[in-house]
N, C-alpha and C positions, 0 to 999 in steps of 0.2 A: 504494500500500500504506500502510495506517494507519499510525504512530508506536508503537514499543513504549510509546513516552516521553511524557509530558503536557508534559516539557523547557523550555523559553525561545526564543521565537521560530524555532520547528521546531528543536531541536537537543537532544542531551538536556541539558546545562548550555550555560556561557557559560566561557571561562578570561577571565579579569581580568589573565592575566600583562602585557599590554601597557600597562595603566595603573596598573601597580602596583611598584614600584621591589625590584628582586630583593635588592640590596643592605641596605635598610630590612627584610625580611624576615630577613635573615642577623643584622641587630642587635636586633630586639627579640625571635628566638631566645635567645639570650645573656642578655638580660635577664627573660622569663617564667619560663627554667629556674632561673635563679636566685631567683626569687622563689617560683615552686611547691615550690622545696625547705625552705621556713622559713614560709610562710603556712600557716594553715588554709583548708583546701577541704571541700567536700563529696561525698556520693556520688550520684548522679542516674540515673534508664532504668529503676528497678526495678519498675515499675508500669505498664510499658508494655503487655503482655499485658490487665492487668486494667484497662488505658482502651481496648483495643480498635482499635491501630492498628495489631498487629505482623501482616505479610504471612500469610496464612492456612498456608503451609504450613510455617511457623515455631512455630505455637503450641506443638506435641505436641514442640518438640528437647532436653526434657527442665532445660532451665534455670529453675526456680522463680520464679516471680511471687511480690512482696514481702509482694500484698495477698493471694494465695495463702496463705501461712505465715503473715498476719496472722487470715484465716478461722480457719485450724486451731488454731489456740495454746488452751491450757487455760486455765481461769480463773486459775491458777498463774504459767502464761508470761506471759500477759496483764498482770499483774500485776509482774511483772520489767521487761516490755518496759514499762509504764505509768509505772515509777519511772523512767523514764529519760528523760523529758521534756524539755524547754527549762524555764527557769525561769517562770513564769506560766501556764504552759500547762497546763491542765487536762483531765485524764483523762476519755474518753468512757465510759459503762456499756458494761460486757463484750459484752452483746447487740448493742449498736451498732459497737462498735470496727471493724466491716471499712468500714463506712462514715461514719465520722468520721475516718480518719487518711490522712497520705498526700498525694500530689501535688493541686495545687489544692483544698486543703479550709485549716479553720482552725486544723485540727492538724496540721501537716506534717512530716515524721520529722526529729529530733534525729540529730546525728552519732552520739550515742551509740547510736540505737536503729536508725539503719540499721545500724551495726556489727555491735548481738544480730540483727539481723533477719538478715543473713549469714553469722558465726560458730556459732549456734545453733541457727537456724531453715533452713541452706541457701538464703536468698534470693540472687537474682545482680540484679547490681548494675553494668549495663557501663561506665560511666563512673565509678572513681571517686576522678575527682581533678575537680572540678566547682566552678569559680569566677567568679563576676560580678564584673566592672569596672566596669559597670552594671545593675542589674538590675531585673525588671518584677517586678509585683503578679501579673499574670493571664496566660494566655497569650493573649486577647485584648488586650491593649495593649504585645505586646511590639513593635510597629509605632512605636509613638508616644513622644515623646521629651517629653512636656507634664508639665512640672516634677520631670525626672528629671536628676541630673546623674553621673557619676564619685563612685566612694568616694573617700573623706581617703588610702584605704590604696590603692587602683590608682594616684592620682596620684602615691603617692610612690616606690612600690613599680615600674611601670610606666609610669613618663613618657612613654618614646619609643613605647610603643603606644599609648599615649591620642593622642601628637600625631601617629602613623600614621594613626589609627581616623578623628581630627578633620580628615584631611586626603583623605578619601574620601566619595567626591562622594554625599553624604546632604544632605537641607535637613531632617533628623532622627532621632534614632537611639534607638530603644526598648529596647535590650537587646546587651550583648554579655559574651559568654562564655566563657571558656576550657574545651572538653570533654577530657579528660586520660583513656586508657584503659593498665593496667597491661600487664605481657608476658602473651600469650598469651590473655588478654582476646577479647569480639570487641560488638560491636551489631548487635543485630539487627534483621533489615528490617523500615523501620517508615516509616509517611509521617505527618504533620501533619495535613494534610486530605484530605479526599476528593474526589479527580475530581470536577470539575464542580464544588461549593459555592462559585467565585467564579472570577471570570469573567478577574480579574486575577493574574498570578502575584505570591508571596508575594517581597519584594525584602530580599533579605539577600546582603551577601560573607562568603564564606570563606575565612580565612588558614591555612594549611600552610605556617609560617615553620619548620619541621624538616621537610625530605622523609622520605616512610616509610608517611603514615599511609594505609590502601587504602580511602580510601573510596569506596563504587561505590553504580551505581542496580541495580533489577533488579526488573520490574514480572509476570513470570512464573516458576515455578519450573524450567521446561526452560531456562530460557536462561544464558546465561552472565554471570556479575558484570560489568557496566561500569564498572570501575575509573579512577575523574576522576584525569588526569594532568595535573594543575594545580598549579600551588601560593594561587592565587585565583580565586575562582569563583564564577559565580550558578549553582543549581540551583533546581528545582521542587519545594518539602518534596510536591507530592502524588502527587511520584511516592516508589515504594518505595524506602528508601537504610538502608543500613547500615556497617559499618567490618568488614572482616578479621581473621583474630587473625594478627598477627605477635608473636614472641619477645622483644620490647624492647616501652619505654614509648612512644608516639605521644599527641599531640595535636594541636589545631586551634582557630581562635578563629571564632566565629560572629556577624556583626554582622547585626542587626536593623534597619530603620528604613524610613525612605522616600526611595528616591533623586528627584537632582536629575534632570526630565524632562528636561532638555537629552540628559545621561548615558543616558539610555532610550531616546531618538532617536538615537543617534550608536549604541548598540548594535544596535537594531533595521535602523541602514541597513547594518548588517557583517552579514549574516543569507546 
């Protein structure tokens, strides 16, 4: 019988729990909450519908697409949401604006105006406490670690995860991220890529240094959420994965890069 799963060496994920120090999860706990309480973050996933990867029988559950509410806005709104730019950043003609603003383009939304765009305009917004300790240009190169290092503000702010993150078996790391969702929040199923566009699974760990957060795969609508009881993990971004709404704040750190083959062979002989 087929795989619901496109998973990691037949399985739907991989748990990490055995090479990954449970203790060291319990401390730089301690230390991200404290730091998410006084940093600025961002909000992030409001666009996911209008880039086309959210599971098809998610589209229609009523939670507003960012670029959605960006379509509809009046010359007026448009106009409000325009003033609220980043500094430098220059306002697209009204006509254009659904496609000039917005995730991977040159205008990408301002704190401020993903704020209007949810306060205002009902955009949902499922992550949003959204912060890089590293972070990429494109979503094509969040693999690659070629002249990317740690912010001034992660190193200082996040020691013990930079030297957790640094001591996980990558020979380089593209991108890693704190995804933060409020009470009662949820993410909806959504995959990266598409079955089959590569032939290689996309190689990223996931920390759940707070138990709580439910996030599960789920590649058919009849079936029931595969809820990862991990607190580290590889999964397959191509298969469908989203997060639960639970009544408290949940988060999770995502690291990007390229593990060290040895570490790929020692997983693949545990299959």
């Amino acid at each position: 019988m087929r795989s619901r799963y496109c998973g990691v060496f037949g399985r739907p994920y991989l748990d990490l729990g055995p090479y990954i120090d449970g203790a060291a999860l319990d401390a730089i706990d301690r230390e991200i909450t404290l730091a998410l309480s006084h940093l600025d973050s961002e909000y992030t996933g409001g666009t996911l519908k209008h880039m086309g990867v959210v599971a098809p029988w998610m589209m229609d559950d009523g939670y507003r697409d960012a670029m959605d509410a960006l379509a509809a806005m009046t010359e007026a709104e448009y106009e409000d949401f325009a003033s609220l730019a980043d500094e430098g950043v220059e306002a697209a003609p009204y006509e254009a604006r659904a496609a000039a603003h917005g995730d991977e383009t040159d205008r990408p939304f301002s704190r401020a105006q993903q704020r209007l765009l949810s306060v205002r305009h009902g955009a949902y917004f499922p992550w949003k406490c959204c912060y890089h300790l590293l972070a990429n240009e494109r979503w094509e190169d969040k693999h690659s670690g070629e002249g990317k290092d740690f912010t001034d503000e992660a190193r200082e702010h996040f020691a013990k995860t930079v030297a957790l993150i640094e001591s996980l078996p990558f020979t380089e790391v593209g991108r890693v991220v704190i995804f933060g969702m409020e009470a009662n929040d949820h993410a909806p199923l959504h995959r990266d890529s598409e079955p089959g566009q590569s032939e290689t699974v996309a190689q990223c760990v996931m920390l759940s240094p707070r138990r709580g957060k439910r996030f599960y795969l789920q590649n058919r609508s009849e079936d029931e959420p595969l809820v990862v009881d991990a607190r580290a993990y590889w999964f397959n971004d191509m298969d469908y994965h989203g997060v639960l709404a639970d009544p408290f704040f949940r988060y999770s750190l995502r690291v990007d890069g390229v593990f060290d083959p040895a570490f790929v062979r020692e997983l693949a002989r545990g299959r």
